[in-house]
C-alpha positions in Angstrom: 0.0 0.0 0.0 1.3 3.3 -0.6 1.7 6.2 1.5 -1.6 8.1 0.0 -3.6 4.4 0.6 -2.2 4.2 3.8 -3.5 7.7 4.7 -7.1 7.2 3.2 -7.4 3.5 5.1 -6.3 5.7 8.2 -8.5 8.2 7.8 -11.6 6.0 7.0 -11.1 3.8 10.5 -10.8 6.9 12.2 -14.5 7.8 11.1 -15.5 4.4 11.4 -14.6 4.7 15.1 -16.1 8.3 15.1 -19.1 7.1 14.0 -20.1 4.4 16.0 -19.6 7.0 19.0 -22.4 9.0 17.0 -24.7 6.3 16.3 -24.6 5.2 19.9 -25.2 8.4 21.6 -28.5 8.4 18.6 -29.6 5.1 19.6 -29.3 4.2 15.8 -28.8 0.4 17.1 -29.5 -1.1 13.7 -26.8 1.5 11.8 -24.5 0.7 14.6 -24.6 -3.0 14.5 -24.1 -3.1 10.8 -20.2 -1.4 11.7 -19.6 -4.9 12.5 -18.7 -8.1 10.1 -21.3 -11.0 10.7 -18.9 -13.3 13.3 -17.4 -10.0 14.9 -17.2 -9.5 18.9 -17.8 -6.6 21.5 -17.1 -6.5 24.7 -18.3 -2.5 27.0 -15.3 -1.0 28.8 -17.6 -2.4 32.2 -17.0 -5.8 30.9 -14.1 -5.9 29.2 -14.0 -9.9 29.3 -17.4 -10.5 28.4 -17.7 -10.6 24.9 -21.1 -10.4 22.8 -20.1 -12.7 19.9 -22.1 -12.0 16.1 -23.5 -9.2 14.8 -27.1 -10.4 15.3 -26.1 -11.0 19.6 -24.3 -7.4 18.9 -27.6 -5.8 17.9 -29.6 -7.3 20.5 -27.7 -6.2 23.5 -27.8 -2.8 22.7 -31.7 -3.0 21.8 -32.0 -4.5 25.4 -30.5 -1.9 27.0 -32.0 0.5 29.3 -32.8 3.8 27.5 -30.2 6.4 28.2 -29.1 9.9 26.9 -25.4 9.6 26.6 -22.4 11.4 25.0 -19.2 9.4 23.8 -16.3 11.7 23.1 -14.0 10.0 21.5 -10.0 11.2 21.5 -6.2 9.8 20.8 -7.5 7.5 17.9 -4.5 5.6 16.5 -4.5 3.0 13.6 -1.9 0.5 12.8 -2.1 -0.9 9.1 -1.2 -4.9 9.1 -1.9 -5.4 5.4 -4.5 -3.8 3.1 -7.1 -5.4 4.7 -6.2 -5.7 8.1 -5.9 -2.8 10.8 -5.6 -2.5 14.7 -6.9 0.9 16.3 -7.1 2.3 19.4 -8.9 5.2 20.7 -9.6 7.0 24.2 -13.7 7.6 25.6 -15.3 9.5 27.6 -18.7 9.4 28.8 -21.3 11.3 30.3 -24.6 9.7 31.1 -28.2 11.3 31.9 -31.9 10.7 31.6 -34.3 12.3 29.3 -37.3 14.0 30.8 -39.8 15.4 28.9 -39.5 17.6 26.0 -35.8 19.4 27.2 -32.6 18.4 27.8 -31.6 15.2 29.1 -30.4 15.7 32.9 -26.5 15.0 33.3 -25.6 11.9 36.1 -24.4 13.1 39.5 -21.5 10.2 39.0 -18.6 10.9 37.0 -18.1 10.0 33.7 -16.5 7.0 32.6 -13.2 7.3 30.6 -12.0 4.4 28.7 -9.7 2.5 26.0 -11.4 0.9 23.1 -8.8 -1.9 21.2 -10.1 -2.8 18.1 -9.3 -5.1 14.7 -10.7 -4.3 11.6 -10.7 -5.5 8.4 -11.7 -4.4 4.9 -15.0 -5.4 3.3 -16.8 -4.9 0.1 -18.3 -2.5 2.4 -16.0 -0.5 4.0 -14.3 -1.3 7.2 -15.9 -3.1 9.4 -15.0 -4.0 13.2 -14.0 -7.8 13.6 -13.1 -7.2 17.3 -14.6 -4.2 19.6 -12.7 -4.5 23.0 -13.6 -1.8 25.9 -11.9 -1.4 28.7 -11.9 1.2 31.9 -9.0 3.7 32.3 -10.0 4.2 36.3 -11.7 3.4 39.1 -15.1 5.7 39.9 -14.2 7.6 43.1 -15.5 6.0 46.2 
């Protein structure tokens, strides 16, 4: 791969991983599942060792979920090109957490937000770039 491919593949996972930070916070579960390949995995940074394994189990958990209003900022994305089609990524989270009530804006959590490590492997599709492996993990403790 050249340097311009490299760039472009670069580039694309970064707003791969950008967007899946925007489709969450939407609660766009279908768009979000579909950032995965069919056999992919997913663990949250809360349960970094419990993975969700396939892209139909993938959708499911985050349809099951407890309705939320939530931001996920997302900072310090770095890819690493194996091959053409193959790519590691990291990328630093943070997240705030609230409840919706009524027509305004949600209400920001008392606790602090979460900040967090996402590893990931990705590979090259017909499609795009998809997420093979989606691995979360917490950065600290919440204060006692």
């Amino acid at each position: 791969m050249d340097e311009q491919g490299a760039w472009t593949a670069k580039a694309a996972i970064t707003e791969l991983i950008t967007r899946y930070a925007a489709l969450n916070d939407a609660g766009a579960w279908g768009e979000l599942a579909a950032l995965y390949t069919e056999t992919a995995r997913m663990s949250r940074p809360t349960a970094p060792d419990d993975f969700v394994v396939g892209r139909a189990s993938i959708l499911e958990s985050f349809r099951s979920r407890p309705p939320r209003a939530s931001r996920h900022i997302v900072a310090n994305v770095l890819v690493t090109l194996e091959d053409a089609m193959h790519a590691s990524a990291t990328s630093q989270i943070l997240l705030y957490v609230g409840r919706t009530e009524g027509a305004g804006l949600p209400v920001l959590s008392g606790a602090a937000p979460l900040i967090g490590t996402y590893h990931d492997r990705l590979i090259l599709t017909n499609a795009g770039w998809k997420f093979t492996e989606r691995r979360g993990v917490l950065d600290f403790h919440a204060s006692q």
